[in-house]
Structures are given as structure tokens and as C-alpha cells.
C-alpha positions in Angstrom: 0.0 0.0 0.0 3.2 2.6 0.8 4.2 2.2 -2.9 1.2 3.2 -4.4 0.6 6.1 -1.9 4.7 6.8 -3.0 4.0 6.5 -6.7 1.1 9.0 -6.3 3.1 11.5 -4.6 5.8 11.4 -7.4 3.3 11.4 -10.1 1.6 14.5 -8.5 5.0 16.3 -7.5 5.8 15.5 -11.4 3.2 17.3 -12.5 3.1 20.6 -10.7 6.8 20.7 -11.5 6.0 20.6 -15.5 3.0 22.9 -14.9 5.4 25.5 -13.8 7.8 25.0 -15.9 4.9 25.6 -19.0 4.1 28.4 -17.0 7.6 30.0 -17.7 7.8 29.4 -21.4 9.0 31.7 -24.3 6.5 33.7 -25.5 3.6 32.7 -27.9 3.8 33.8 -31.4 0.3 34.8 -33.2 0.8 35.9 -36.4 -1.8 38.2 -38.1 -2.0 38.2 -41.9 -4.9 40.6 -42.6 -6.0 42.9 -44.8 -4.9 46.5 -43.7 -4.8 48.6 -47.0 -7.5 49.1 -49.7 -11.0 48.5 -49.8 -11.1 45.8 -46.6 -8.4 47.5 -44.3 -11.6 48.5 -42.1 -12.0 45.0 -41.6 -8.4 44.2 -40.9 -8.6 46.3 -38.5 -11.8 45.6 -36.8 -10.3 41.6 -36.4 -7.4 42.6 -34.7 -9.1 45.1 -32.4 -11.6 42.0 -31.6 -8.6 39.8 -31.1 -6.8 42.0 -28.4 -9.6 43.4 -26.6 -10.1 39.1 -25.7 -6.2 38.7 -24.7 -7.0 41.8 -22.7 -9.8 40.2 -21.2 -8.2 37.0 -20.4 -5.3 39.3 -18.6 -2.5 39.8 -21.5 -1.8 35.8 -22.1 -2.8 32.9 -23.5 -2.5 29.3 -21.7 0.0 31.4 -19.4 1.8 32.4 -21.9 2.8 35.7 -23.2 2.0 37.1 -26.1 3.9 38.5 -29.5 2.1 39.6 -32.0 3.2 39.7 -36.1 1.3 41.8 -38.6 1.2 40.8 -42.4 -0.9 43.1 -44.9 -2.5 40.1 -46.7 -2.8 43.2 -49.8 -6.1 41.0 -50.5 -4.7 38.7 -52.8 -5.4 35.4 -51.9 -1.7 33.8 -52.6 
């Protein structure tokens, strides 16, 4: 019965251990490719404004992560 109580300990110290080690990861990359010039730029726009206002909401992170942001003008064309 001791070895199974021990295992259990190990497995659960095992896991906090990795949980705050996630916790203290790079940085999460979210890449953007929208369109932000001519005739759909609004909506570009408008996305990425939805986007942030959530990671603001959910405190500046994602899964305890950090976030770093990359914008690409798509230039609607859909290659």
C-alpha cells in the first residue's frame, strides 16, 4: 500500500513541477495576416481590435503564456 501512496506523490510532484515550468515558457507567437490597406483595411482592423480586446480580457496571455504579435498586410490577394 506505501508504494502506491509513494508513486502517487511522485506522479503529483511530477506534475506541478511541469506545470510550472509551462508556465515559464517563451513567448507565444500569433501571427496576423490581414488585410490592412485598400478596400477591406476596415475589416483588418476591426479583427485585430476583436482579437486584443479578448487577450485583454483573459489578462495579456494565452495558456500562461505571453504574447507576441506579427502583422502581415495580406494586400487581398489570396496567394
Amino acid at each position: 500500500m506505501k508504494s502506491r501512496t509513494t508513486r502517487f506523490a511522485a506522479i503529483a510532484a511530477a506534475s506541478l513541477l511541469s506545470a510550472s515550468v509551462f508556465a515559464q515558457a517563451q513567448k507565444l507567437k500569433v501571427g496576423l495576416m490581414l488585410p490592412y490597406s485598400g478596400t477591406y483595411a476596415a475589416l483588418g482592423t476591426a479583427i485585430e481590435n476583436g482579437f486584443r480586446l479578448y487577450l485583454t480580457e483573459q489578462g495579456g496571455r494565452i495558456g500562461g503564456r505571453e504574447v507576441e504579435f506579427f502583422k502581415v498586410d495580406d494586400e487581398r490577394e489570396p496567394a
